[in-house]
mmCIF file of the C-alpha atoms, coordinates in Angstrom:
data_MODEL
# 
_entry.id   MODEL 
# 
loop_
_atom_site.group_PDB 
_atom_site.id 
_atom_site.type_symbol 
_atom_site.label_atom_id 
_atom_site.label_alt_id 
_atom_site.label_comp_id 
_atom_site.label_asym_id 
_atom_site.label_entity_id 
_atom_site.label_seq_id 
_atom_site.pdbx_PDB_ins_code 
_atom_site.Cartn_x 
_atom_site.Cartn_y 
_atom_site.Cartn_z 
_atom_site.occupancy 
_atom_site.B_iso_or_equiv 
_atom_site.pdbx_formal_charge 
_atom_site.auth_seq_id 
_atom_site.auth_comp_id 
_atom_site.auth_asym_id 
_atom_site.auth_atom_id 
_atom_site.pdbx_PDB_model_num 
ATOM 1   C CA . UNK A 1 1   ? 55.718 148.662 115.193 1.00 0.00 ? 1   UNK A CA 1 
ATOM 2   C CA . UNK A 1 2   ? 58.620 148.657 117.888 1.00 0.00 ? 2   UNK A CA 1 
ATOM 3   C CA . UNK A 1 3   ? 57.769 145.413 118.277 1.00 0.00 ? 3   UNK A CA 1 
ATOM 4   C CA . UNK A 1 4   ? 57.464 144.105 115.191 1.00 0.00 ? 4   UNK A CA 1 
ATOM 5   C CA . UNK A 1 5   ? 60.881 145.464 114.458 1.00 0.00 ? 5   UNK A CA 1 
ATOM 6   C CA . UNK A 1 6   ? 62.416 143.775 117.326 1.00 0.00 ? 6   UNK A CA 1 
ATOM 7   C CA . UNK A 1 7   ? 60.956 140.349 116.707 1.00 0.00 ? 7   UNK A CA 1 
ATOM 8   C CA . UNK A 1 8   ? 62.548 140.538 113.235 1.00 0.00 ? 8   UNK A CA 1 
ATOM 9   C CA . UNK A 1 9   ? 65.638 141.482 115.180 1.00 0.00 ? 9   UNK A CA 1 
ATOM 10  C CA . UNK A 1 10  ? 65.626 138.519 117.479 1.00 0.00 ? 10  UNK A CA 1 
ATOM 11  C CA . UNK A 1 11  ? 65.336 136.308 114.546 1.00 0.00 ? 11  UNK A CA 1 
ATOM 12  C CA . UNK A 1 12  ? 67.951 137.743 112.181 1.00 0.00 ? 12  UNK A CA 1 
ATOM 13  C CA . UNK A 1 13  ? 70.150 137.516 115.473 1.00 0.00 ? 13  UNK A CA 1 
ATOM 14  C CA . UNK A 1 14  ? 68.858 133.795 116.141 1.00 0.00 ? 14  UNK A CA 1 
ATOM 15  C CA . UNK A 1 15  ? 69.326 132.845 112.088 1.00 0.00 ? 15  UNK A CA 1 
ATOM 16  C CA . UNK A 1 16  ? 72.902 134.604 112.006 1.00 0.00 ? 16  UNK A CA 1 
ATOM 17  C CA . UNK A 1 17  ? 73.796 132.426 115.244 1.00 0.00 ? 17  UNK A CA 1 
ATOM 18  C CA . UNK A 1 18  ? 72.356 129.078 113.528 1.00 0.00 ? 18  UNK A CA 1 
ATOM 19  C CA . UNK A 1 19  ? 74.270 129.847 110.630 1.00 0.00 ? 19  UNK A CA 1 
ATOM 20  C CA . UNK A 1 20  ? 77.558 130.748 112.106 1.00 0.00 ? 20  UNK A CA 1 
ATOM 21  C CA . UNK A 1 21  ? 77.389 127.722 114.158 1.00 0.00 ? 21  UNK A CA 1 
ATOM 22  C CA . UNK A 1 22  ? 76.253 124.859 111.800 1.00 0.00 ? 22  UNK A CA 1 
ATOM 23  C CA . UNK A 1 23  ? 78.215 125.708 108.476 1.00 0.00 ? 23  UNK A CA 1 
ATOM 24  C CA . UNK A 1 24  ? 76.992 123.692 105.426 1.00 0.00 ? 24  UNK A CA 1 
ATOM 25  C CA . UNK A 1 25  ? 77.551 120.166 104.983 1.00 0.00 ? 25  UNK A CA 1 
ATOM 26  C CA . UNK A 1 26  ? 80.181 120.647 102.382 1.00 0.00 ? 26  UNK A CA 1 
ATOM 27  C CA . UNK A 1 27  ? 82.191 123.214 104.471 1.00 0.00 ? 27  UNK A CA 1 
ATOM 28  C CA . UNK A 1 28  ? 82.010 120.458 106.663 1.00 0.00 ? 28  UNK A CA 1 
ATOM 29  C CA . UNK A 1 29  ? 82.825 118.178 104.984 1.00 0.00 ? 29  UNK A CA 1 
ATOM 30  C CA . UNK A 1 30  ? 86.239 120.073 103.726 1.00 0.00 ? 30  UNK A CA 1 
ATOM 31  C CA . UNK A 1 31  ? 87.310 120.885 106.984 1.00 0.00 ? 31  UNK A CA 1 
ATOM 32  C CA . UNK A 1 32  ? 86.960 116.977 108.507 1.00 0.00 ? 32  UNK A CA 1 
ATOM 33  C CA . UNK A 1 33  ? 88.761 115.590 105.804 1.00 0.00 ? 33  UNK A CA 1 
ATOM 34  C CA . UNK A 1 34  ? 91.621 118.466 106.758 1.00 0.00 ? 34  UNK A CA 1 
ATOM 35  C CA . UNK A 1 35  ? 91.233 117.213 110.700 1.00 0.00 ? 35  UNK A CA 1 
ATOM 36  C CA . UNK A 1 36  ? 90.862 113.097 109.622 1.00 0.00 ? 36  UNK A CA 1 
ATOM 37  C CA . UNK A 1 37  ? 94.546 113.799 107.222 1.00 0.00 ? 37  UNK A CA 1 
ATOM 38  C CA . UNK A 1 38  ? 95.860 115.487 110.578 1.00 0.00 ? 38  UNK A CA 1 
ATOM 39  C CA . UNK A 1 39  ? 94.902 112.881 113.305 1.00 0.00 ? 39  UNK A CA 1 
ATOM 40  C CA . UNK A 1 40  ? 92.911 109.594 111.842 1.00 0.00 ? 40  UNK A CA 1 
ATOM 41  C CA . UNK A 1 41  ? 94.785 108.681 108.850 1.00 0.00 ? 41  UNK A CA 1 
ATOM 42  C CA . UNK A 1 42  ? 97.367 106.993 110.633 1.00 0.00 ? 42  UNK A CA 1 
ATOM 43  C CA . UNK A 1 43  ? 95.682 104.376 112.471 1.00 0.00 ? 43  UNK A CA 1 
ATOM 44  C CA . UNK A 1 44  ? 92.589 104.109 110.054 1.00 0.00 ? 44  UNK A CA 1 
ATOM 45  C CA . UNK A 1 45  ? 94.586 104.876 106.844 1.00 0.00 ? 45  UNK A CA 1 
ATOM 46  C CA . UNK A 1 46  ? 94.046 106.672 103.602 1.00 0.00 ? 46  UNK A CA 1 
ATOM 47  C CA . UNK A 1 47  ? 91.034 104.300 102.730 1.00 0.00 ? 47  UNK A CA 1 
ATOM 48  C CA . UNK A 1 48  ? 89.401 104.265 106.146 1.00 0.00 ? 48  UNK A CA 1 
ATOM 49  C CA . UNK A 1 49  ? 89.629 100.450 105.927 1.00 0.00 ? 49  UNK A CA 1 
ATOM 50  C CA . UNK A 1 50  ? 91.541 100.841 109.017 1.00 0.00 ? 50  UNK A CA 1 
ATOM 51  C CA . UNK A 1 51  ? 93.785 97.445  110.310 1.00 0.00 ? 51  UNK A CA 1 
ATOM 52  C CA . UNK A 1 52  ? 92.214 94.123  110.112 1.00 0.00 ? 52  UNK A CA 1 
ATOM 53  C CA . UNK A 1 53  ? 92.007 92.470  113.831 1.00 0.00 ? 53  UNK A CA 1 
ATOM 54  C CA . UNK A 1 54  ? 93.747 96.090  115.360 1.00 0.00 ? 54  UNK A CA 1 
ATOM 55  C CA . UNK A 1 55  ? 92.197 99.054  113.952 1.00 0.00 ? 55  UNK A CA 1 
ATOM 56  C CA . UNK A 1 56  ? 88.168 99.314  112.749 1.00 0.00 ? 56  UNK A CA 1 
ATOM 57  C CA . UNK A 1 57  ? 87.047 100.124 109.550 1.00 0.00 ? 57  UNK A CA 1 
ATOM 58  C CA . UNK A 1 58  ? 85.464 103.759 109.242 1.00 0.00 ? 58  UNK A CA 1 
ATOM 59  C CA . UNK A 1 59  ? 84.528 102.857 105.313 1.00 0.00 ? 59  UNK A CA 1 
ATOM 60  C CA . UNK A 1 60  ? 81.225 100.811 104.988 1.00 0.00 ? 60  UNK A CA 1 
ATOM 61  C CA . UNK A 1 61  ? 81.421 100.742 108.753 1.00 0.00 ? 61  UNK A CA 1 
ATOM 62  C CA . UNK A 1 62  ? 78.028 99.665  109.969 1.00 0.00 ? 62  UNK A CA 1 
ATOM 63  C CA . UNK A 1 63  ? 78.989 100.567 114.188 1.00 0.00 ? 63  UNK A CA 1 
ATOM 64  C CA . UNK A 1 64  ? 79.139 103.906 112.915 1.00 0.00 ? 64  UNK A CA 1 
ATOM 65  C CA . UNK A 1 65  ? 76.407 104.430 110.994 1.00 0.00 ? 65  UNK A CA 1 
ATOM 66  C CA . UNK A 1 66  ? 74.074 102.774 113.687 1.00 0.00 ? 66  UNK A CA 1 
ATOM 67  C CA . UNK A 1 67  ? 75.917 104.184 116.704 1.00 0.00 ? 67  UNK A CA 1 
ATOM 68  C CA . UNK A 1 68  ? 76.838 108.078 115.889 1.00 0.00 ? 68  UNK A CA 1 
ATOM 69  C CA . UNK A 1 69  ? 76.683 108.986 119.382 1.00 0.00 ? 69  UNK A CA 1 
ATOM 70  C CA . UNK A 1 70  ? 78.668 106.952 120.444 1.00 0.00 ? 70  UNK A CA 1 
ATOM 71  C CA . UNK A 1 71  ? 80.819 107.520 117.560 1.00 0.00 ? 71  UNK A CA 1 
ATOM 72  C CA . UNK A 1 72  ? 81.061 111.015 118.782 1.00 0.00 ? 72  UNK A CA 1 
ATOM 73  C CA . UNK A 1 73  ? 81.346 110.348 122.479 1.00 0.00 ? 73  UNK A CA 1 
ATOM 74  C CA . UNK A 1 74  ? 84.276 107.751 121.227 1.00 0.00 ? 74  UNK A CA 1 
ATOM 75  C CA . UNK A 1 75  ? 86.106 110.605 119.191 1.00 0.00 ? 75  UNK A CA 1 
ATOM 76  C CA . UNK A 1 76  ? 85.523 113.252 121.974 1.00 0.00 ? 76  UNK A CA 1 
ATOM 77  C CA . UNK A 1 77  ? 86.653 111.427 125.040 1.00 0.00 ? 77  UNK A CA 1 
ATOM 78  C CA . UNK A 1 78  ? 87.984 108.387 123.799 1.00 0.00 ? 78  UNK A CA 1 
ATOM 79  C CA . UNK A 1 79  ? 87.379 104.813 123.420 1.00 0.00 ? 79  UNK A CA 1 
ATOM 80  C CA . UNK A 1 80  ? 88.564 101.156 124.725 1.00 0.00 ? 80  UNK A CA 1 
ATOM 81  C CA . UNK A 1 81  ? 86.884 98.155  124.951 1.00 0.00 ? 81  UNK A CA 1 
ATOM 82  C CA . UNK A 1 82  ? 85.140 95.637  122.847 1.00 0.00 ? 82  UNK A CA 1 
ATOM 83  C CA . UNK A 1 83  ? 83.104 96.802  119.879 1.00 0.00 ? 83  UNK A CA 1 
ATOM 84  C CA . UNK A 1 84  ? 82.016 94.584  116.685 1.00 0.00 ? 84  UNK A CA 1 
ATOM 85  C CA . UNK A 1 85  ? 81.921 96.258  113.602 1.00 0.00 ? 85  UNK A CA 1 
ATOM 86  C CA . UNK A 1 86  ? 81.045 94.623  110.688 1.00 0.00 ? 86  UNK A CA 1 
ATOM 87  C CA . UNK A 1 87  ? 80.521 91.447  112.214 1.00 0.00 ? 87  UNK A CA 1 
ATOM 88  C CA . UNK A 1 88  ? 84.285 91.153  113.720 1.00 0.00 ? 88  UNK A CA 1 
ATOM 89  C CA . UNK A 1 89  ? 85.392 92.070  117.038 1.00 0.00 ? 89  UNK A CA 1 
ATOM 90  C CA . UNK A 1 90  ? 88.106 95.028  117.642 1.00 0.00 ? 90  UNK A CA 1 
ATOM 91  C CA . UNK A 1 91  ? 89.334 95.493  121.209 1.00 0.00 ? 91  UNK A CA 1 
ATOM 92  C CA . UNK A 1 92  ? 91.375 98.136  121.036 1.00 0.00 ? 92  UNK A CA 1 
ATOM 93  C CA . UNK A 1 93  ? 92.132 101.770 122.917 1.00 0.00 ? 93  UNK A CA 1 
ATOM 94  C CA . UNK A 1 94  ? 91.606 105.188 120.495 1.00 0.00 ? 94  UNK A CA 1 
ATOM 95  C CA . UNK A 1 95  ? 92.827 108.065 122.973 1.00 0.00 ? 95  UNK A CA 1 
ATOM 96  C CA . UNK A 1 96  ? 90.957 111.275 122.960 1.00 0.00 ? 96  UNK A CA 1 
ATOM 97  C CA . UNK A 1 97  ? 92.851 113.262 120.533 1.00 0.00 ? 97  UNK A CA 1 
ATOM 98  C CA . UNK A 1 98  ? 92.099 116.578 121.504 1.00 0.00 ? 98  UNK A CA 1 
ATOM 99  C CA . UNK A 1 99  ? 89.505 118.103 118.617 1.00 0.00 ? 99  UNK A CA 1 
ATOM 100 C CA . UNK A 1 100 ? 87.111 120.952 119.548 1.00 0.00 ? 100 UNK A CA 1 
ATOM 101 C CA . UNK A 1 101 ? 83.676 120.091 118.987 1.00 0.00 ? 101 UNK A CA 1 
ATOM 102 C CA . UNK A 1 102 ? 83.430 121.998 115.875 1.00 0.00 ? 102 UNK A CA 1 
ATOM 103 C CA . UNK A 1 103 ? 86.652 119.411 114.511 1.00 0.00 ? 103 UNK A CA 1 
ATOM 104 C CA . UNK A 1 104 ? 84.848 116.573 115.963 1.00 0.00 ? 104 UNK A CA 1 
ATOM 105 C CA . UNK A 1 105 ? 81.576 117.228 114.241 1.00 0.00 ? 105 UNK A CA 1 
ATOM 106 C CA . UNK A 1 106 ? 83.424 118.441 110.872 1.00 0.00 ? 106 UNK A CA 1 
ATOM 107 C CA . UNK A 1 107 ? 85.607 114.495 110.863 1.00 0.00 ? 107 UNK A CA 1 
ATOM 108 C CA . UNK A 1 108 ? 82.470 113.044 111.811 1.00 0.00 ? 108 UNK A CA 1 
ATOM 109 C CA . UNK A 1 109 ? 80.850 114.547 108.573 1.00 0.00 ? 109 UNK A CA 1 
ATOM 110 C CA . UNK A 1 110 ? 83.631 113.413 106.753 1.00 0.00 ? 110 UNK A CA 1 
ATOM 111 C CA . UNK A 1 111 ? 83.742 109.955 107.978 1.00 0.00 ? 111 UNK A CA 1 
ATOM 112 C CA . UNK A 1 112 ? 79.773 109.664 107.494 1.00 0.00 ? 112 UNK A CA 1 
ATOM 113 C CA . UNK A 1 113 ? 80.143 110.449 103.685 1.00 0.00 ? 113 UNK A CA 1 
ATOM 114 C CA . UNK A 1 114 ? 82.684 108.701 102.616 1.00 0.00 ? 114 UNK A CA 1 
ATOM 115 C CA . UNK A 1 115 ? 84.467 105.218 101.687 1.00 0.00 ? 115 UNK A CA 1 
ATOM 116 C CA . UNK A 1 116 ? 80.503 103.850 100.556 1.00 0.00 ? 116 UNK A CA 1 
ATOM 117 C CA . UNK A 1 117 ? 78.948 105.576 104.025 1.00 0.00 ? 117 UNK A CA 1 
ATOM 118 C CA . UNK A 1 118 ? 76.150 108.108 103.009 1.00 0.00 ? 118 UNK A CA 1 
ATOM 119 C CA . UNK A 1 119 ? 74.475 109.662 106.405 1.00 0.00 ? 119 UNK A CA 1 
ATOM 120 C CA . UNK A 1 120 ? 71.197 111.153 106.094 1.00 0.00 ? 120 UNK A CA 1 
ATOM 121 C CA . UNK A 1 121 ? 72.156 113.456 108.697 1.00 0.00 ? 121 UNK A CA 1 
ATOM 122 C CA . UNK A 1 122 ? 74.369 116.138 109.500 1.00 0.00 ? 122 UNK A CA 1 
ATOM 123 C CA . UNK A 1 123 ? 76.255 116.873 112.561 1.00 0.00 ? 123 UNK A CA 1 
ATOM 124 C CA . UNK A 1 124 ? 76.564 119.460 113.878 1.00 0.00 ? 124 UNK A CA 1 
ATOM 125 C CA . UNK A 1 125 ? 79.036 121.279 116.737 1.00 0.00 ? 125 UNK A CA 1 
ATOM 126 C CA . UNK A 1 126 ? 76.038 121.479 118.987 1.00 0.00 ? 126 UNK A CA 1 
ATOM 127 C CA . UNK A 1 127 ? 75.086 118.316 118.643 1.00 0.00 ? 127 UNK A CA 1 
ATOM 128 C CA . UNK A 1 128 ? 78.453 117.349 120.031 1.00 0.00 ? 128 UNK A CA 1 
ATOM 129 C CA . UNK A 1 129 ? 78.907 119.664 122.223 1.00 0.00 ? 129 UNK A CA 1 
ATOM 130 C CA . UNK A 1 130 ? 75.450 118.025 124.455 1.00 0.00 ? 130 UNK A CA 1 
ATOM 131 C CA . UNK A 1 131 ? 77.487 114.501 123.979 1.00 0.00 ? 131 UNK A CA 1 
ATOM 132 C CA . UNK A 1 132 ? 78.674 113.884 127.355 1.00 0.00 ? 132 UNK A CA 1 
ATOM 133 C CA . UNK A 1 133 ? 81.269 111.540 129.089 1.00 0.00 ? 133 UNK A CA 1 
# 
């Protein structure tokens, strides 16, 4: 019985922990678009269409739809270089801009269902947290 009681334990601990650390897509979802309005509206804009030639597009954006992790890895740490999205070339710098992974995984759920994108995933802060350099 003792142990029956503290295997339900370990699991009501374990769910409580899963819970508290991947909230619900919509809570997500909230919060990024709170983080993108504080740190990616100004180079990607309002409309995530971004800057034609300067700035990627986040909306209908197939890089980040097919490349999440790097996505991530781009958001967390950074990004320069030559990427094609959408068929045209962007060679631009995005500096690291100093989100948590919680933040980082809350934008990225915002990006990821917005402006026409529709993920079939979420993302959570674990998730980004095992995204290294």
């Amino acid at each position: 019985m003792k142990l029956f009681i503290g295997i339900i334990g370990l699991f009501i601990i374990y769910e409580g922990t899963w819970l508290f650390q991947n909230k619900p897509l919509k809570q997500s979802i909230l919060d990024g678009r709170e983080i993108y309005y504080d740190f990616c509206i100004r180079c990607h804009l309002v409309n995530g269409k971004g800057e034609y030639g300067r700035v990627p597009p986040l909306a209908g954006s197939d890089y980040l739809i097919n490349n999440v992790e790097l996505s991530i890895r781009g958001i967390k740490y950074g990004l320069n270089g030559r990427i094609l999205v959408n068929g045209e070339e962007y060679d631009g710098v995005m500096q690291d801009q100093g989100l948590d992974d919680e933040e980082i995984a809350d934008v990225m759920n915002f990006i990821l269902n917005n402006w026409g994108n529709e993920s079939k995933e979420i993302i959570t802060e674990n998730q980004v947290a095992n995204i290294n350099e």
